[in-house]
N, C-alpha and C positions, 0 to 999 in steps of 0.2 A: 770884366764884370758879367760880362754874357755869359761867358762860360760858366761863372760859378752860378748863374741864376739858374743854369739848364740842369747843372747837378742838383742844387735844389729842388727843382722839381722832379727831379728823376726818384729822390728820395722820397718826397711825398709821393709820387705815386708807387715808389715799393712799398711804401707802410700802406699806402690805401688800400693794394693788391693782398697784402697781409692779413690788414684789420678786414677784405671781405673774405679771405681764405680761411680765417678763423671764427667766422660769422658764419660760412657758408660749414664746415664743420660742428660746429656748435647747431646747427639747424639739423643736421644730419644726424647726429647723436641725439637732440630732440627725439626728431622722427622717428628714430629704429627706437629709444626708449619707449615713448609713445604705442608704435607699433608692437614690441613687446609688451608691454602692458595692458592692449586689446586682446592678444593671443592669448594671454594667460587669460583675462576675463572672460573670453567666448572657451575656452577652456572650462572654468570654473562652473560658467553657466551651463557648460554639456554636460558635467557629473552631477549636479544637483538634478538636469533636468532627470541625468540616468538614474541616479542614487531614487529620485523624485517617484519617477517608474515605478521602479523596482520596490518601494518601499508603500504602493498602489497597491502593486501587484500580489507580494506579502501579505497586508491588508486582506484583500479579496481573500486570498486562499484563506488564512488563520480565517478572515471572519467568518468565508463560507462550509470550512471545518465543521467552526462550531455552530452554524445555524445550521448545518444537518445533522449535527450534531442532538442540537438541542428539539429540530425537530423528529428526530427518533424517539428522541428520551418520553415525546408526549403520547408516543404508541400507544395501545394495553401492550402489556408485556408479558401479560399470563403465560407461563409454563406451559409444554404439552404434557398429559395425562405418564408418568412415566418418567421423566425428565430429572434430573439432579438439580441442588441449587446451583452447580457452577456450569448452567447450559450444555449439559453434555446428556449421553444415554451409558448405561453403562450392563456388559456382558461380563459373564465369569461369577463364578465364587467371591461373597463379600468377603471371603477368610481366606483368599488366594494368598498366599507369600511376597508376591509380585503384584506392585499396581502401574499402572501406566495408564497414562493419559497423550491420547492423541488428539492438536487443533490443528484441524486439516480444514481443504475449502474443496467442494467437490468441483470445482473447475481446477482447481491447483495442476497442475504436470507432474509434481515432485509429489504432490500425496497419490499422487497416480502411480508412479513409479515406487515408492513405496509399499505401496497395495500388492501390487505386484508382486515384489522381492520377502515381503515378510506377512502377506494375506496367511497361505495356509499353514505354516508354523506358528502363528499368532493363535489362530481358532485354535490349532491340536493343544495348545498350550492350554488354551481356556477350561477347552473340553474337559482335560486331564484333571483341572483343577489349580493349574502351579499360578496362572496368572488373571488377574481381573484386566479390565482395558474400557477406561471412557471415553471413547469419540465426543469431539467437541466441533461441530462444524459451524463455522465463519461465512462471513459473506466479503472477507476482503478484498478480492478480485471482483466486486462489480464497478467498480471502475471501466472497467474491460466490458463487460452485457450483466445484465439482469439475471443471469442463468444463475451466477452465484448464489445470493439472495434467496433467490425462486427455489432451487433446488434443496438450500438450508431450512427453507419454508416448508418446503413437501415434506423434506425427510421429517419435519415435527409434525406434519397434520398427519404423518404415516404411525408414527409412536405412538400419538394420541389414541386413533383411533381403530390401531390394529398390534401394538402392544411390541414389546423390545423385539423378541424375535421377527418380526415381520421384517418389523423399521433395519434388523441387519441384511436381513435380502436385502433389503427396499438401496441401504448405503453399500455392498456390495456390488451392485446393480448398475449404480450409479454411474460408479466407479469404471464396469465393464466396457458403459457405454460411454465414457468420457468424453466429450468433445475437444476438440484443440480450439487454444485462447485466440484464433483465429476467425473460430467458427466454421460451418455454418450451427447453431446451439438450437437443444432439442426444444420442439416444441410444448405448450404446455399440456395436450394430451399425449405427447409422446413420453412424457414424464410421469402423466398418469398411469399409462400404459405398462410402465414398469414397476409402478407401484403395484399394481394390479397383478404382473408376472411374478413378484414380492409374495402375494398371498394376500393383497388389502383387497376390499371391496369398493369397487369403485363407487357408488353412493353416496360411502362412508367419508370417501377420499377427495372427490372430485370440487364439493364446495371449497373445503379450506383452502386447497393446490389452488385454485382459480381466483378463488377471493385474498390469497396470501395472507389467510388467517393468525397467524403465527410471525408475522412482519416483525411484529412490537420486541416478541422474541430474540429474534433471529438478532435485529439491529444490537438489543441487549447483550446478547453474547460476543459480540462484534467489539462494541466500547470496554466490557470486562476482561476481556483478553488483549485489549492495547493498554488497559490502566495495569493489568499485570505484566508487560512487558515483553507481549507476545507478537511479533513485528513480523514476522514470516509464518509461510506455512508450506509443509509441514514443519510443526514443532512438538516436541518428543519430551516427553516428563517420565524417568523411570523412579518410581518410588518418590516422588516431591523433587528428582535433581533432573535438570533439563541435559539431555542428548548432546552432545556437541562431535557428533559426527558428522566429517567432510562430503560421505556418500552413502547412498541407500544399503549399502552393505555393512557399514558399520555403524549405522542406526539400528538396523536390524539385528545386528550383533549384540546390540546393548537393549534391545527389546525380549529376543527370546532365544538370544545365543547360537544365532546360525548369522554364516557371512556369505551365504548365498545371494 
């Protein structure tokens, strides 16, 4: 009788040891559930919080976009004296064969290197008669300094008040003395200064270059050339079709037929 009472209990305590070995499992699988299912929610909460971010930070920009946007648009916008309606200046024969439209930004690099590579085959072309050319300067690089802007600003207080031929010294000029997007950027009577080597008066010159007369302008040209899908600069229009050359040689090429 003894004996079988001790196997008795030997069995209840293997199911005991069972029923806690399957308890103690069952707690564990719990747990790791559990703890998986934190890891995913502090998971979840980290992309919301990013997505959260990110979607602030969206916000700001688009809004601040358009409230520089919107505050440009309340500029005066008045033309300078000379000026096209599509904010450009334009040289050459109205009955040239060839039209072209250049929107450049006088800090740009690549309208600088451009300048460069197709400046005096552009004029000769003019000269001769074969080609017209509207410069369209931008201020899209003030992101970078003020110089953009400012110097889109002069070249119009310079058309206004001292007439196209001036104003192409004056963008020629400009060009010469480019600054790199680096800086250090020319000051604003050094800008006058060149206006003045241009052939303007400085008198004539020095309010609006200072007072950024032509601001309202400028920013205008700025929003009409990104509503027309003008996203870089230099950008190349020969005859109404835009350029789609890889380098300033064959841009050039498709301006006035040289690949120098």
């Amino acid at each position: 009788m003894a004996q079988k009472k001790t196997s008795h209990r030997t069995a209840e305590e293997k199911a005991a040891t069972a029923a806690k070995r399957d308890a103690r499992r069952a707690r564990t699988e719990r747990a790791r559930a559990q703890a998986e299912e934190r890891r995913k929610a502090a998971k979840r909460k980290e992309q919301m919080t990013r997505f959260g971010l990110i979607a602030a930070v969206l916000a700001l920009v688009v809004g601040g976009y358009f409230l520089v946007t919107s505050l440009g648009s309340d500029k005066p916008d008045t033309a300078p004296e000379g000026a096209t309606g599509n904010y450009g200046m334009v040289v050459g024969d109205a009955d040239a064969p060839k039209s072209i439209v250049v929107y450049e930004d006088f800090l740009c690099p690549f309208c600088g290197q451009l300048e460069q590579t197709v400046r005096d085959q552009l004029d000769a072309a003019v000269e001769a008669g074969d080609v017209k050319v509207e410069y369209r300067p931008l201020p899209f690089l003030e992101r970078i300094d003020d110089y953009s802007p400012e110097s889109a600003n002069a070249f119009a207080v310079v058309l206004n008040e001292s007439g196209p031929e001036v104003a192409k010294k004056f963008h020629d000029l400009l060009f010469d003395n480019q600054p790199s997007e680096e800086g250090p950027f020319p000051s604003t009577d050094e800008i006058i200064d060149l206006a003045v080597e241009a052939g303007a008066t400085e008198t004539d010159v020095r309010p609006g270059i200072e007072d950024m007369a032509f601001e309202g302008w400028v920013d205008a040209a700025g929003e009409a050339a990104s509503k027309a899908g003008i996203n870089a600069t230099p950008t190349v229009l020969v005859d109404g079709e835009k350029v789609e050359g890889q380098t300033m040689a064959e841009i050039a090429e498709a301006m006035v037929g040289t690949g120098n």
